[in-house]
C-alpha positions in Angstrom: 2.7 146.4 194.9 4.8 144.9 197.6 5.1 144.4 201.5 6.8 147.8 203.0 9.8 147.5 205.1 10.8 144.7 204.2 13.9 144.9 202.2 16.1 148.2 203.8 19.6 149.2 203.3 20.3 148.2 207.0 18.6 145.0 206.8 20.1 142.2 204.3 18.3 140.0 202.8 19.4 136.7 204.6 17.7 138.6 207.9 14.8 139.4 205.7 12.8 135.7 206.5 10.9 136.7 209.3 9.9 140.0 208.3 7.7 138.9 205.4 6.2 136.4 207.6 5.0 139.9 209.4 4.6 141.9 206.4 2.0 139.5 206.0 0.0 139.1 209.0 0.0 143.5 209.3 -1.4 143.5 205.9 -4.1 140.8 207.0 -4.9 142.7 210.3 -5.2 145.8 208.2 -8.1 143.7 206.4 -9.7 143.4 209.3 -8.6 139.4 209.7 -5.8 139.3 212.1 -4.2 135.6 212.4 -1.4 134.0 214.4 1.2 132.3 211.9 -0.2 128.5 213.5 -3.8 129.6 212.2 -2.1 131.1 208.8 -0.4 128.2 208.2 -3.4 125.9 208.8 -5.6 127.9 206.4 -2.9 127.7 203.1 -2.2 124.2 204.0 -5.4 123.0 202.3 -4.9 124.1 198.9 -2.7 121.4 196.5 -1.8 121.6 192.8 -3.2 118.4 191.5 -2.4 117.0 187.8 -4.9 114.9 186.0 -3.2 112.3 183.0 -5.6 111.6 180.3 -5.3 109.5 177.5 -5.7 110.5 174.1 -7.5 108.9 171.0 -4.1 109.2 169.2 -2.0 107.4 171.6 -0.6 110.5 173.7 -0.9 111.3 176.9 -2.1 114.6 178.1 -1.6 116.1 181.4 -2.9 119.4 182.8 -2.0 120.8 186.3 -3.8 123.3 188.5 -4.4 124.2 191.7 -7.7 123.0 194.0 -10.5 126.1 194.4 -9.3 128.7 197.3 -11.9 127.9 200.5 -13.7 131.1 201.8 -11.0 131.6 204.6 -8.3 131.0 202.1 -9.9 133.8 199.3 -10.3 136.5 202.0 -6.6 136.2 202.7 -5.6 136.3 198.6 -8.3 139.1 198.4 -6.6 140.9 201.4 -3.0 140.1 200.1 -4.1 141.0 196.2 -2.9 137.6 194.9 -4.6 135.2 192.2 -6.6 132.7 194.6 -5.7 130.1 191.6 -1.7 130.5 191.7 0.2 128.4 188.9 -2.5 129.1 186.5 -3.3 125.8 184.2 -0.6 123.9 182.8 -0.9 121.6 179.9 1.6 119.2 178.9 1.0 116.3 176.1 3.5 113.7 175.7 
């Protein structure tokens, strides 16, 4: 599954940048939920990837890293776009 029309033989890729940018919001107005790029941005801005360090009972030090639950405006444009609303998955690291 990708964005169409993005990647041509009479388009490189280094001219490529902007054209995802509008893959994107065609696909989203397809949805039903068209956006400007300053409303887009605002809306992904808000989720992080936070990492919580815990200590262990045997002297290590564990630390697991995943990203902050998608908000409703956020989810419909994962759900629209077919992407994990959780991306990274959950990491864990012990040290």
């Amino acid at each position: 599954m990708g964005l169409p029309g993005c990647l041509t033989p009479a388009r490189p890729i280094f001219q490529t940048s902007g054209c995802s940018i509008q893959a994107i919001r065609r696909k989203l107005e397809a949805a039903g939920d068209p956006l400007s790029w300053t409303r887009l941005r605002e809306i992904l801005s808000v989720q992080q990837r936070i990492t919580a360090t815990f200590q262990q009972r045997d002297g290590r030090t564990l630390h697991v890293r995943k990203a902050t639950v998608a908000e409703p405006a956020l989810r419909r444009i994962y759900d629209a776009l077919e992407l994990n609303a959780a991306p990274g998955g959950i990491q864990k690291l012990t040290v």
